[in-house]
C-alpha positions in Angstrom: -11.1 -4.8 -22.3 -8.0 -6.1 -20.5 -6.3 -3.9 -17.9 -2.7 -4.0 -16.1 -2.0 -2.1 -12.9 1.3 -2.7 -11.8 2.3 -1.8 -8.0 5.6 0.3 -7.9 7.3 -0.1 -4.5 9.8 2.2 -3.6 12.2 1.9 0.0 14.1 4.5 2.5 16.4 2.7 4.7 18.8 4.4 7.0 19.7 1.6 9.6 17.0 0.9 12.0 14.2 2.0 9.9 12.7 0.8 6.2 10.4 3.0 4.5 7.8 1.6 1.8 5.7 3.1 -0.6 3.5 1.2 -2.5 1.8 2.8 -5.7 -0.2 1.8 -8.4 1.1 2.5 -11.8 -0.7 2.4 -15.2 -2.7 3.9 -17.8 -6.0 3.7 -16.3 -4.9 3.3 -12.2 -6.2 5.3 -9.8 -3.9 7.2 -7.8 -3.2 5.8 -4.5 -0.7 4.7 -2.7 0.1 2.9 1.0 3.1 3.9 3.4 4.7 1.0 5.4 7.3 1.1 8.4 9.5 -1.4 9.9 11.5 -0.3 12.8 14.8 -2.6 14.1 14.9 -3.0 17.8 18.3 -2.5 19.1 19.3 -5.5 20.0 18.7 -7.5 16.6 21.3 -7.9 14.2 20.6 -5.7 10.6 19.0 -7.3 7.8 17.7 -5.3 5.1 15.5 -7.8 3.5 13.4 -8.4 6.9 12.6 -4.6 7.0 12.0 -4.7 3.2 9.5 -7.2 3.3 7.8 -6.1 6.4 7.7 -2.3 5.4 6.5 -3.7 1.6 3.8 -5.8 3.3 2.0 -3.2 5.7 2.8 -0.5 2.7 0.9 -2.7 0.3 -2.0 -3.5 3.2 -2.7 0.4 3.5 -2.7 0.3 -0.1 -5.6 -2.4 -0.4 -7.4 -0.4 1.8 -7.1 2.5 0.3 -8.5 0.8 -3.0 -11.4 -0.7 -0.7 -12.3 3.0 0.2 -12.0 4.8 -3.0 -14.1 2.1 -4.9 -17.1 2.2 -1.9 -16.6 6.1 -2.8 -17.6 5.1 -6.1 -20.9 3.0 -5.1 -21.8 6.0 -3.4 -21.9 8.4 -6.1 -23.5 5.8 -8.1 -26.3 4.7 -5.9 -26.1 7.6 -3.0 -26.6 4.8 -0.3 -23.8 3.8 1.8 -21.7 1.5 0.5 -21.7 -2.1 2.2 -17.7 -3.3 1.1 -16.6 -5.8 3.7 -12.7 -5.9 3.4 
């Protein structure tokens, strides 16, 4: 059985900040998503793609970990030991 997961990530800018959310999409994906900020310090000169792909990268980060906790979730049901899952 193949599967595809596809990760939707959606952005809120307003100027000095860049909002990510990362989600998994698909017809057998769990439901989680990772948030991601990137803040612009004063001083620098705007550009949207550096908060885009810092927001997108700690957005998809939380989101790895939130797959890491929901599958050592799983071993615990499963086995009802705790789950050793090294990220």
């Amino acid at each position: 059985m193949t599967q595809h997961w596809n990760i939707d990530l959606s952005f809120d800018e307003d100027g000095t900040r860049t909002a990510c959310t990362a989600s998994l999409k698909g017809p057998n994906a769990p439901g989680v998503e990772g948030k991601g900020i990137a803040r612009r310090s004063p001083g620098d000169t705007p550009d949207a793609k550096i908060g885009e792909e810092l927001a997108a990268a700690r957005a998809c980060s939380k989101l790895a970990h939130e797959l890491v906790d929901r599958a050592a979730a799983d071993v615990e049901g499963h086995t009802h030991k705790p789950a050793d899952i090294a990220m």
